[in-house]
Backbone as a chain_set.jsonl record, in Angstrom:
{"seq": "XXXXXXXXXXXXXXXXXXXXXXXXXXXXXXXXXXXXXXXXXXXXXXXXXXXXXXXXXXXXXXXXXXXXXXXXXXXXXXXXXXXXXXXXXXXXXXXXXXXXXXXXXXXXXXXXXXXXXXXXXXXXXXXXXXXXXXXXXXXXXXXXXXXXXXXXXXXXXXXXXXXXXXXXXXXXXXXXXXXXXXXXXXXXX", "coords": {"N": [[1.097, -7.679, 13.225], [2.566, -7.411, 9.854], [4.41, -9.143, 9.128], [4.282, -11.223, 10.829], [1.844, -12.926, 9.808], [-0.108, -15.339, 8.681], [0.618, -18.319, 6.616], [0.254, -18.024, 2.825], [-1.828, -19.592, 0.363], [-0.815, -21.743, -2.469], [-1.581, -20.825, -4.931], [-1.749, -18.23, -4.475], [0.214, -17.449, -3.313], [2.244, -17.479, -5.976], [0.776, -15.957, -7.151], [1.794, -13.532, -5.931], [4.445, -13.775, -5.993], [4.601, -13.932, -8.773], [3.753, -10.817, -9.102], [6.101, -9.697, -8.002], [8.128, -10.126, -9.585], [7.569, -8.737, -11.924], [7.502, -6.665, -10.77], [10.317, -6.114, -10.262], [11.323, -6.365, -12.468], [10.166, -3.978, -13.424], [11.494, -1.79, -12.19], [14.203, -2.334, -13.299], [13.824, -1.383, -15.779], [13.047, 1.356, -15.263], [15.737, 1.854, -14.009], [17.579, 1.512, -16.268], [16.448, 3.334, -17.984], [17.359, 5.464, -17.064], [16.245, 6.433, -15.028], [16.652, 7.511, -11.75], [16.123, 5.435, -9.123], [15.23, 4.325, -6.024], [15.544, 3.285, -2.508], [14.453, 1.103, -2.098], [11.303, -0.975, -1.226], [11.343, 0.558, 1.467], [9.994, 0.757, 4.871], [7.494, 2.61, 6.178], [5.875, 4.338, 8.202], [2.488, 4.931, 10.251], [1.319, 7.405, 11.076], [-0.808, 8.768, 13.266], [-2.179, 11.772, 15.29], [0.317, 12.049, 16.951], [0.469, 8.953, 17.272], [1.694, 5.528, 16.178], [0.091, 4.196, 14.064], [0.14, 2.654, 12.112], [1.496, 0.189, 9.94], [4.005, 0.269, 6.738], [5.392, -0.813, 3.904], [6.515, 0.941, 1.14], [7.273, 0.353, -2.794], [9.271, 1.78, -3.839], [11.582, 4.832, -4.38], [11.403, 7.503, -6.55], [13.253, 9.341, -7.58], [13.176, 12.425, -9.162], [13.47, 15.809, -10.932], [14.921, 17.111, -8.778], [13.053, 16.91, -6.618], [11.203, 14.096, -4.381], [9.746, 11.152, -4.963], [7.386, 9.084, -3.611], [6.54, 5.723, -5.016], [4.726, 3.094, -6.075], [4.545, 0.146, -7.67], [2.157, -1.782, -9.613], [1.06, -4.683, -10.985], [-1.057, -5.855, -12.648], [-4.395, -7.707, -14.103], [-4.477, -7.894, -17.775], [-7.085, -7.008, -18.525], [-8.25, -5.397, -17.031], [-6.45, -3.857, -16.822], [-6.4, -1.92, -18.782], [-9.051, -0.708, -18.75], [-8.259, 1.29, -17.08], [-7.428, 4.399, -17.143], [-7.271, 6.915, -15.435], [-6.516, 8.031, -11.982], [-9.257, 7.474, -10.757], [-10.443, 5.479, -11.822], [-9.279, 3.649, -10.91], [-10.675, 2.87, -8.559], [-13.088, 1.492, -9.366], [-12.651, -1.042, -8.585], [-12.666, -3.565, -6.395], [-9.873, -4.362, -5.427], [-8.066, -2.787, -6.727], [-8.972, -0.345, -5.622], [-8.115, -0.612, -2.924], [-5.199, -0.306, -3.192], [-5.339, 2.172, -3.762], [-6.249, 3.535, -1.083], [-3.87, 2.759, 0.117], [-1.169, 4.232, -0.939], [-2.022, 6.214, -0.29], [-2.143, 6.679, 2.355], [0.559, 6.219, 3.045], [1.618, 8.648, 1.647], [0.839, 10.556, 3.543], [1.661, 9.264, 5.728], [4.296, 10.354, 5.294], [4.032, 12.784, 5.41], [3.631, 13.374, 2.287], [2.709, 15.428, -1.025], [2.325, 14.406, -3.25], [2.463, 10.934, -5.334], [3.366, 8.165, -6.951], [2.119, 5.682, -8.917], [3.154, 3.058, -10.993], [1.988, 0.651, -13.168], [1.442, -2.315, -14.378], [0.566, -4.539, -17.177], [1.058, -7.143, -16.881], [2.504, -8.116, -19.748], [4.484, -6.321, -20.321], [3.565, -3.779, -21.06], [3.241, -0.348, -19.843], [1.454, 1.974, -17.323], [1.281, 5.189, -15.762], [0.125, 6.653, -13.398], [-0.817, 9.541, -11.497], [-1.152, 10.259, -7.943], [-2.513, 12.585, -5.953], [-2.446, 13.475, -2.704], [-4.2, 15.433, -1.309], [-6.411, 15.627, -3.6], [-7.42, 13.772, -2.553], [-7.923, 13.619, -0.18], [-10.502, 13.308, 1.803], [-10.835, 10.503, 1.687], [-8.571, 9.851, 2.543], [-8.796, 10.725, 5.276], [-10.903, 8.961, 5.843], [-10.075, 6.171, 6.041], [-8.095, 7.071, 7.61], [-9.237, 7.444, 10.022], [-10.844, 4.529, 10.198], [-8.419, 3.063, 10.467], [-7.691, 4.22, 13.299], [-10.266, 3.027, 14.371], [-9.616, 0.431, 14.253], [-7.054, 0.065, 15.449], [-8.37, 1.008, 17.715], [-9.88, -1.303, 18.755], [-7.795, -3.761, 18.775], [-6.073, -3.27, 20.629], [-7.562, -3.135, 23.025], [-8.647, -5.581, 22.841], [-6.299, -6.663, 22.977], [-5.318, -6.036, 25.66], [-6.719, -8.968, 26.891], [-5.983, -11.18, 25.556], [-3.408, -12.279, 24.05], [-3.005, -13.968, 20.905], [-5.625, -13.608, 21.045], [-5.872, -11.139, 20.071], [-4.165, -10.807, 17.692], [-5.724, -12.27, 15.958], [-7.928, -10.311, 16.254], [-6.976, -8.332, 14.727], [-6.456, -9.296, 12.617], [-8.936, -9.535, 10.999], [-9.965, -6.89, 11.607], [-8.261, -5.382, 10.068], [-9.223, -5.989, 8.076], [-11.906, -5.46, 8.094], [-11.43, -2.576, 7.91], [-10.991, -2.642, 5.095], [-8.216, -2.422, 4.064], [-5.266, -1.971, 2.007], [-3.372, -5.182, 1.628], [-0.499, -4.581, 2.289], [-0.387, -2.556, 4.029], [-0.513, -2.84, 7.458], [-1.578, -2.63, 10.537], [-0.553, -1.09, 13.761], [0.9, -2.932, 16.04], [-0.055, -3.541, 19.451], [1.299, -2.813, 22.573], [3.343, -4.85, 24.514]], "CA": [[2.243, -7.253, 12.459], [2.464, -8.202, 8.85], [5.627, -10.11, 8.936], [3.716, -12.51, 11.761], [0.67, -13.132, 8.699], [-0.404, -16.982, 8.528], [1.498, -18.288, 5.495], [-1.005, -17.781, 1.835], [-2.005, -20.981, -0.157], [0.114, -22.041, -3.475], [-2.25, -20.163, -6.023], [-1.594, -16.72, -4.229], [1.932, -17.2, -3.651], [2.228, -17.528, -7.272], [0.331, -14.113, -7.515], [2.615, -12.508, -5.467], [5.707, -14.156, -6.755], [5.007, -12.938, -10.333], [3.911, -9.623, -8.877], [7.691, -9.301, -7.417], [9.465, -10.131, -10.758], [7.372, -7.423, -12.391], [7.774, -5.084, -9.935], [11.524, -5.704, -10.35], [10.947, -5.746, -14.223], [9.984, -2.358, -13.619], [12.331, -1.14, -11.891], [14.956, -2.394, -14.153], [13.776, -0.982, -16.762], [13.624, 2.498, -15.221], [17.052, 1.934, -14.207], [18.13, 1.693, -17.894], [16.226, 4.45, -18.57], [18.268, 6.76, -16.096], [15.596, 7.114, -13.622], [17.238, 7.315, -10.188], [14.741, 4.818, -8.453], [16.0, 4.172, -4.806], [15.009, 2.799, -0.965], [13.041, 0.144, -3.014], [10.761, -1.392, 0.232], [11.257, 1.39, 2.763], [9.19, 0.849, 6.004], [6.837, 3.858, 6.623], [5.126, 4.224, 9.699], [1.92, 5.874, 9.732], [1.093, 8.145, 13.018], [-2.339, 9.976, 13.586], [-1.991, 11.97, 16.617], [1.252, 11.288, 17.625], [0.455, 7.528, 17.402], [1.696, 4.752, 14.879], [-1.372, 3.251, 13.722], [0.577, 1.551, 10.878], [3.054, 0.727, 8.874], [3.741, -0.735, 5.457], [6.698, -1.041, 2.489], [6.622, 1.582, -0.198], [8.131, -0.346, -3.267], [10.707, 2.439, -4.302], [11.171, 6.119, -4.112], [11.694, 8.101, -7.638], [13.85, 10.934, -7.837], [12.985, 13.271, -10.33], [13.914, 16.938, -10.48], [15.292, 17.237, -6.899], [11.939, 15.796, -5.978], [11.267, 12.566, -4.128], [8.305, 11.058, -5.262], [7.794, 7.675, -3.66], [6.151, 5.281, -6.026], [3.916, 1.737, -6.109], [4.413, -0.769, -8.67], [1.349, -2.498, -9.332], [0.481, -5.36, -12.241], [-2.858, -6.101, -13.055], [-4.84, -8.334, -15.258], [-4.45, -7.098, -18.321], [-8.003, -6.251, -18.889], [-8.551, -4.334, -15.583], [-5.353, -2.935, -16.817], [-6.817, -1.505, -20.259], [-9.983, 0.174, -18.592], [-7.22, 2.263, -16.525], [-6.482, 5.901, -17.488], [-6.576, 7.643, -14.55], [-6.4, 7.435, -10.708], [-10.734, 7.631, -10.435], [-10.892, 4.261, -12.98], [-8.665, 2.716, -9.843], [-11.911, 2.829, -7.629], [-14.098, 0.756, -9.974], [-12.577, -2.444, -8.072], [-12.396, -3.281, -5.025], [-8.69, -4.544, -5.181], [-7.299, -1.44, -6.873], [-9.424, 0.794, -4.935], [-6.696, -0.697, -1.482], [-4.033, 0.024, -3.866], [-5.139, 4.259, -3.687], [-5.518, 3.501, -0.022], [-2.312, 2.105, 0.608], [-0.557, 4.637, -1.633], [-2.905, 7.779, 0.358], [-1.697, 6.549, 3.863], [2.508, 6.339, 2.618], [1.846, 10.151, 1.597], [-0.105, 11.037, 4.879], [2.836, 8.866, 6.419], [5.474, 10.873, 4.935], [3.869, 14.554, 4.811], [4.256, 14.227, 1.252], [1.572, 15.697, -1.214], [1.928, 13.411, -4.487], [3.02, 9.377, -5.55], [2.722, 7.901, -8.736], [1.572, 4.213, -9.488], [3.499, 2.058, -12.176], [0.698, -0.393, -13.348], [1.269, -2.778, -15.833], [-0.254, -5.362, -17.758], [1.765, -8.257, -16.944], [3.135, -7.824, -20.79], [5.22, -5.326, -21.013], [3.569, -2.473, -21.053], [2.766, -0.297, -18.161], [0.89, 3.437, -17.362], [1.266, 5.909, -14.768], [-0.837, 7.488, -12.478], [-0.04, 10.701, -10.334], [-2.018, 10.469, -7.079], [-2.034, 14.053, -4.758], [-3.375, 13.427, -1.242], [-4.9, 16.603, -1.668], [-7.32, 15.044, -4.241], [-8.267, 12.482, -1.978], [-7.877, 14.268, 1.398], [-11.17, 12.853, 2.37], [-10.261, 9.026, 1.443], [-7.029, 9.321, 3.398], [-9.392, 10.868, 6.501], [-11.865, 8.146, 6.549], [-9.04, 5.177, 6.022], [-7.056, 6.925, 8.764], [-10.731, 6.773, 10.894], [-11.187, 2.998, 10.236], [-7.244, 2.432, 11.307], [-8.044, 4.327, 14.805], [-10.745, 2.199, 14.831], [-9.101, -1.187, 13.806], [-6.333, -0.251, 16.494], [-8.467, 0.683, 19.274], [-9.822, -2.664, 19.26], [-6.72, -4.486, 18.713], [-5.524, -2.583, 21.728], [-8.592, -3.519, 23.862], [-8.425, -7.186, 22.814], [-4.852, -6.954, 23.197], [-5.531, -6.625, 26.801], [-7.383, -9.842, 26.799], [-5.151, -12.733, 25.07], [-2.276, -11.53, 22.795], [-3.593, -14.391, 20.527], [-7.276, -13.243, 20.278], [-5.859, -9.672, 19.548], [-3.317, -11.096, 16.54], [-7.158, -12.493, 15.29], [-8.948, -9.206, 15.89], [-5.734, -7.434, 14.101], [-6.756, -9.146, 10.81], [-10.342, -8.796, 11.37], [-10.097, -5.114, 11.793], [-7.671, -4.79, 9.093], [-10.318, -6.478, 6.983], [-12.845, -4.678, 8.381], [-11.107, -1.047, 7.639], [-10.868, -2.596, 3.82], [-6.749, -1.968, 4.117], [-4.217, -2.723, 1.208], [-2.891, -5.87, 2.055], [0.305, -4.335, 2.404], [-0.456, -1.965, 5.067], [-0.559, -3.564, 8.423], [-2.176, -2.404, 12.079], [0.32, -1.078, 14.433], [0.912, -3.738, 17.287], [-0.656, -3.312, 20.734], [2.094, -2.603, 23.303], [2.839, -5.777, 25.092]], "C": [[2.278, -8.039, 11.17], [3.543, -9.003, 8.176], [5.21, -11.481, 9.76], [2.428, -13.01, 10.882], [0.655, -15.053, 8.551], [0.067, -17.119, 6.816], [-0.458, -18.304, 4.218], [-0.91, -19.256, 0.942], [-1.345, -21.14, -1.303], [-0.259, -20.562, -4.925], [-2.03, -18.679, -5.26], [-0.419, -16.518, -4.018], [2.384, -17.109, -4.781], [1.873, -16.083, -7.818], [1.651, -13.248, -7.376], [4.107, -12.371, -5.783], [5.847, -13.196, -8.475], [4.401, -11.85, -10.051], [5.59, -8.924, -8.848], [8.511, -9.477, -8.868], [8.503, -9.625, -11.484], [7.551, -6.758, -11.817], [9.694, -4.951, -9.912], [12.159, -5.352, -11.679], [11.489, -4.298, -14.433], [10.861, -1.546, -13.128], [13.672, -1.139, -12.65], [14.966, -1.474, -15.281], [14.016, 0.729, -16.816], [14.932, 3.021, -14.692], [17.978, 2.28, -16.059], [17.392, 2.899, -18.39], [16.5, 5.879, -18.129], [17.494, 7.645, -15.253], [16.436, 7.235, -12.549], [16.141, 7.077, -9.298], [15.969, 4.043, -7.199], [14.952, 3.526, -3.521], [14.239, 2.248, -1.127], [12.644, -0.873, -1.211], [11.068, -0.724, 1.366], [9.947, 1.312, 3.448], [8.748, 2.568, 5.924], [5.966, 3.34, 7.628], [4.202, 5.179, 9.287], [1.387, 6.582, 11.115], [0.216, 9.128, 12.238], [-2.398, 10.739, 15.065], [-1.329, 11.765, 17.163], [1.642, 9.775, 17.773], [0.537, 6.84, 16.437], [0.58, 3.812, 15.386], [-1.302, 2.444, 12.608], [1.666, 1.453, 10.08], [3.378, -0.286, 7.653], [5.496, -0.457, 4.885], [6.008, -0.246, 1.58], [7.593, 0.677, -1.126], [9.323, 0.864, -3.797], [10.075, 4.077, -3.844], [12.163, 6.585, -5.927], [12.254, 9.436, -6.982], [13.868, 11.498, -9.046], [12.858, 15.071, -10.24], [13.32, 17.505, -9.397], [13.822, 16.893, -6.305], [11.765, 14.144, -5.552], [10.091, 11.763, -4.221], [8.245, 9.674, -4.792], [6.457, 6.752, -4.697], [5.601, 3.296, -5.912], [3.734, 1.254, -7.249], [3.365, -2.32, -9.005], [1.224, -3.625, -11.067], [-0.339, -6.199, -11.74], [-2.77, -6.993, -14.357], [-4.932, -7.255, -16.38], [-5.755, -6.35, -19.122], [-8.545, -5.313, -17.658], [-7.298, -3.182, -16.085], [-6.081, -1.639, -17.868], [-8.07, -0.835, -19.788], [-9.264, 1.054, -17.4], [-6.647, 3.124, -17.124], [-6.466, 6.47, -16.807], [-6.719, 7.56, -13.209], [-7.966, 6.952, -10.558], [-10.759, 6.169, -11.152], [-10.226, 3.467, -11.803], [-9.885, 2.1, -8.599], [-13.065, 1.89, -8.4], [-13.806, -0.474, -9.531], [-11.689, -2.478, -7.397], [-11.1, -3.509, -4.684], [-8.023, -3.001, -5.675], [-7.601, -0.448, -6.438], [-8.556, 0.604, -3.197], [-5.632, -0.251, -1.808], [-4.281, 1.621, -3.605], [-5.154, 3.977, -2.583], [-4.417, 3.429, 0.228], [-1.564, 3.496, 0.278], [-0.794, 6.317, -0.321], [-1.977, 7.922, 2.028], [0.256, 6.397, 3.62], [2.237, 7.694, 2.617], [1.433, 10.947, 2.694], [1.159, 10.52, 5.923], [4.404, 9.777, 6.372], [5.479, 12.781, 5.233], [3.786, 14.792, 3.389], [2.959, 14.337, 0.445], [1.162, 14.963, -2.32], [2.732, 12.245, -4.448], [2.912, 8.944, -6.655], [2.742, 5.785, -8.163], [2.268, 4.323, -10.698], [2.65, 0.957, -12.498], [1.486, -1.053, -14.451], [0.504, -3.761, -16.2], [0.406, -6.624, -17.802], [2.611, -8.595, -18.313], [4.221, -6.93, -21.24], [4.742, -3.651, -20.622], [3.049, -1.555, -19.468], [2.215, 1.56, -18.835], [1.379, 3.892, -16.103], [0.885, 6.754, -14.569], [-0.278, 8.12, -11.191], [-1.082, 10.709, -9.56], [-1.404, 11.703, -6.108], [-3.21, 13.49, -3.642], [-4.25, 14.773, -1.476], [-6.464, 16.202, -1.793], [-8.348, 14.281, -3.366], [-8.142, 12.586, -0.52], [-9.432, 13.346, 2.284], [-11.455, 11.588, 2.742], [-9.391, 8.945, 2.269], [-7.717, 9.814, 4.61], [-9.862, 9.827, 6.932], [-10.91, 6.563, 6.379], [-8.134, 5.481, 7.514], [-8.334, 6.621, 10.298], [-10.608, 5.377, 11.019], [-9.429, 2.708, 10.787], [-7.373, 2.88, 12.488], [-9.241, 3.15, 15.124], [-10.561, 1.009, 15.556], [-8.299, -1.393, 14.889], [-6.878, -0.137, 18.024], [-9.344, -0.793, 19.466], [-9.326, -3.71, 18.857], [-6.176, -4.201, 20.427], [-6.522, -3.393, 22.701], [-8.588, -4.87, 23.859], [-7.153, -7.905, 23.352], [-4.794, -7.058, 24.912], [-5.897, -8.255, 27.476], [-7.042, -11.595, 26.732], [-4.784, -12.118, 24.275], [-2.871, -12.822, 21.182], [-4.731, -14.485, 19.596], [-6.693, -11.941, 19.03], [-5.14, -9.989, 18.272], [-4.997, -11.179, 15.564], [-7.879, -11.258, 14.803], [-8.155, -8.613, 15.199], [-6.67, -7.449, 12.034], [-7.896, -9.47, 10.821], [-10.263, -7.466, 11.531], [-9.412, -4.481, 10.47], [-8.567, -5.017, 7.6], [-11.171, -5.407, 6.758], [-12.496, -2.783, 7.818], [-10.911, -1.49, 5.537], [-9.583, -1.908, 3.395], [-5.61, -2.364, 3.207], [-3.394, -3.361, 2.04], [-1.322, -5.37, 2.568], [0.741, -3.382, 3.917], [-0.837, -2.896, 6.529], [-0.555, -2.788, 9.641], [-0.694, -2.533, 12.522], [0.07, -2.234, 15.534], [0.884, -3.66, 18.543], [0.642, -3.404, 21.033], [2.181, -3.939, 24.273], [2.882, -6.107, 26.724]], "O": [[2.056, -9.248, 11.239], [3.573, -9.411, 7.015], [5.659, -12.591, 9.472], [1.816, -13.778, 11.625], [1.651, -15.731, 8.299], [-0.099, -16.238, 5.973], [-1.634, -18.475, 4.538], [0.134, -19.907, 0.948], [-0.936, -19.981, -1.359], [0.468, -19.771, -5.526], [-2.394, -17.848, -6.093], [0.133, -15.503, -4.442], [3.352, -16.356, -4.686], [2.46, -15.347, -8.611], [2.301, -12.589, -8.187], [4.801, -11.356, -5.84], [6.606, -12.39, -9.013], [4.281, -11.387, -11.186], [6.061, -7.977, -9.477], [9.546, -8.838, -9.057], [8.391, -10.585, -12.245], [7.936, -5.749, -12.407], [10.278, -3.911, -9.607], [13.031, -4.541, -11.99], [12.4, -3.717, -15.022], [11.011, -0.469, -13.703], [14.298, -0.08, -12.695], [15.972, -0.88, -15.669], [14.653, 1.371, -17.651], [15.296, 4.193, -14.791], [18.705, 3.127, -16.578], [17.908, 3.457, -19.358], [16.116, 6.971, -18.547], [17.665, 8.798, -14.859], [17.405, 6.603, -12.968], [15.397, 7.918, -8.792], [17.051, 3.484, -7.38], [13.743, 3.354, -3.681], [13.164, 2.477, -0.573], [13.453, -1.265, -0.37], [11.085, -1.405, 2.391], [8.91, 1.672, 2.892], [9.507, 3.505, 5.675], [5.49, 2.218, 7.803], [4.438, 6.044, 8.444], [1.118, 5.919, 12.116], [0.321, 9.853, 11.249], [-2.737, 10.014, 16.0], [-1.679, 11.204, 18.201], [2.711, 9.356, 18.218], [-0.275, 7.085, 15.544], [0.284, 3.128, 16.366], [-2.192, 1.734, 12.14], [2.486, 2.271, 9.663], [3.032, -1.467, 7.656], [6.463, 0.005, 5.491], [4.916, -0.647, 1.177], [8.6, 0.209, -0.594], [10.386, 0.363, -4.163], [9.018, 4.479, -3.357], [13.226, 6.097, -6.312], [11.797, 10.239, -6.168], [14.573, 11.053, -9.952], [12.083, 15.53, -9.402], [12.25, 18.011, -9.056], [13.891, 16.529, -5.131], [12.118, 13.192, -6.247], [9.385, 11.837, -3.215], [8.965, 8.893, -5.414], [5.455, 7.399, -5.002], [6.437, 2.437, -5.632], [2.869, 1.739, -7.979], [3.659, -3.489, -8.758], [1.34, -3.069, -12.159], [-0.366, -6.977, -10.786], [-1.897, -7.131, -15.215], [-5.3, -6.095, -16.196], [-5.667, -5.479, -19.987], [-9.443, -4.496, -17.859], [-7.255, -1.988, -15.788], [-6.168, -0.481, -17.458], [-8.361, -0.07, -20.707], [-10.13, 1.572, -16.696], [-5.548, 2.956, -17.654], [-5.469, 7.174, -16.97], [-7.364, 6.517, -13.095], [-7.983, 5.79, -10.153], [-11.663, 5.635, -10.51], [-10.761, 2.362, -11.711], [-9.81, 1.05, -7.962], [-14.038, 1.642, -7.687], [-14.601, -1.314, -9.952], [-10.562, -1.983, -7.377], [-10.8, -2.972, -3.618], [-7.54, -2.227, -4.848], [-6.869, 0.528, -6.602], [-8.44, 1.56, -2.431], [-4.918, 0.253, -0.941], [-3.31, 2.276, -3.226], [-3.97, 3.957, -2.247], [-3.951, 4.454, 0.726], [-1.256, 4.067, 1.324], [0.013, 7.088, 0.198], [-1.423, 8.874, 2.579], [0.949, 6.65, 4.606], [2.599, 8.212, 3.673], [1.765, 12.132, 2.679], [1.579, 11.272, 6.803], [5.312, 9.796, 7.203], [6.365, 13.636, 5.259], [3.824, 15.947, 2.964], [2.024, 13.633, 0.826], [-0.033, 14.77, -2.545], [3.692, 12.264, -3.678], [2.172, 9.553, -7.428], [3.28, 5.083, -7.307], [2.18, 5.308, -11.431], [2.819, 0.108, -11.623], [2.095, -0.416, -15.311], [-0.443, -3.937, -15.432], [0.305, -7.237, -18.865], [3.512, -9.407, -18.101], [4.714, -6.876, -22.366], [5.358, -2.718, -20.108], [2.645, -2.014, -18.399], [2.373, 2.142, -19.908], [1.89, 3.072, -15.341], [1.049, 7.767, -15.249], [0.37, 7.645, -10.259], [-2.122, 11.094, -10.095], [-0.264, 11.798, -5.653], [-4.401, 13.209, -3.771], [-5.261, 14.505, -2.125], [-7.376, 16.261, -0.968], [-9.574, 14.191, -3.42], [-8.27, 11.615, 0.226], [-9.226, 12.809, 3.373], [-12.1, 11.311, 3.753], [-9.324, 7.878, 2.88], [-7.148, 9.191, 5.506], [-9.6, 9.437, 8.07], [-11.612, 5.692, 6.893], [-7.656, 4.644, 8.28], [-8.233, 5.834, 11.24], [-10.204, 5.0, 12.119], [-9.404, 1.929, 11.741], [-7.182, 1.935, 13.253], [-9.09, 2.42, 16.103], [-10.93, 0.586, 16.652], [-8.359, -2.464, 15.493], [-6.441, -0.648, 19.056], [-9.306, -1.269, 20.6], [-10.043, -4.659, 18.541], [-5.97, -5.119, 21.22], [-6.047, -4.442, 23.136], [-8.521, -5.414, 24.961], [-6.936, -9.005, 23.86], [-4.285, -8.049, 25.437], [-5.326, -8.628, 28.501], [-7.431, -12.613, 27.306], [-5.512, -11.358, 23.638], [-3.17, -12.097, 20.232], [-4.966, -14.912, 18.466], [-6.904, -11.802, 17.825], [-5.605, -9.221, 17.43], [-5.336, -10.355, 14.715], [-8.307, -11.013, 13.676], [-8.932, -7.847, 14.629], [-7.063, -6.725, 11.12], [-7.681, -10.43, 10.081], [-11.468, -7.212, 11.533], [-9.779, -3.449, 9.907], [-8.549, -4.439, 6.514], [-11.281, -4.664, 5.783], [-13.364, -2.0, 7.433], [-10.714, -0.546, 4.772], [-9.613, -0.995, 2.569], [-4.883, -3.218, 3.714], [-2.755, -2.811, 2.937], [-0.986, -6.073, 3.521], [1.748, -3.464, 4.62], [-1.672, -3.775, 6.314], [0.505, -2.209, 9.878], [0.146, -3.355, 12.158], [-1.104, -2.392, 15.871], [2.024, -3.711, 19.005], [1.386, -3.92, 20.198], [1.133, -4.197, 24.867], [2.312, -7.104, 27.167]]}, "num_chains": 1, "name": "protein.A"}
């Protein structure tokens, strides 16, 4: 479960810290600009077959005519940022290529067929990118593959020593190459 996660070392808390006050930046800002941005960190669960096989935090959901678009606020270095124009330029590295995961498995989680990415450049400025599951129907297959995987041997370990299986959890979640954000459902205990 990714609330039970071994704490992260000074230099990545720091990441993630000034991730969070851009990502609230951003949301500010499309507040003032009379977005209606809402259910900022809603839990999604993600079920394949009847079965949650995961579940993460969307950072907000956009409403935009009578549509609910939910939405991932990401800042990037600002030169990773600057060779970014459209979702395909997200796949040229390996961190922003978890970020379209992550984003693929919320819309696969939800039923829904598009999301947008807020990116920015730690400066100010930011872009946005419209991802359709659709597009990437085959990405969100073989991601939801590697999470059956990841959980059936979490599950199997989980038999074993609750312990080991926490271990194999993030080993598997590794192993499926899973935006940190997304997190392996938890064996039954």
């Amino acid at each position: 479960d990714g609330d039970k996660r071994p704490p992260v070392d000074e230099f990545v808390q720091a990441k993630f810290d000034a991730g969070n006050l851009w990502e609230r930046e951003t949301i500010r800002e499309l507040l003032d600009l009379g977005f209606d941005f809402r259910a900022g960190q809603q839990v999604v669960e993600i079920k394949h077959k009847g079965k949650l096989i995961g579940k993460g935090k969307i950072d907000g959901i956009l409403a935009y005519r009578k549509a609910l678009v939910p939405v991932e606020i990401k800042s990037l270095d600002p030169n990773v940022w600057a060779r970014i124009t459209e979702v395909d330029d997200l796949f040229k590295n390996e961190w922003t290529t978890k970020y379209v995961r992550q984003l693929l498995m919320y819309l696969y989680g939800n039923g829904l067929e598009a999301g947008l990415f807020l990116i920015n450049d730690r400066a100010g400025h930011w872009k946005i990118l419209i991802v359709y599951l659709g597009n990437y129907l085959e990405l969100a297959e073989q991601t939801l593959k590697l999470m059956e995987q990841a959980w059936a041997l979490v599950e199997t370990l989980g038999e074993l020593d609750h312990r080991f299986a926490q271990q194999a959890q993030r080993a598997a979640r590794q192993f499926a190459r899973l935006a940190p954000e997304v997190s392996l459902a938890r064996p039954p205990a």
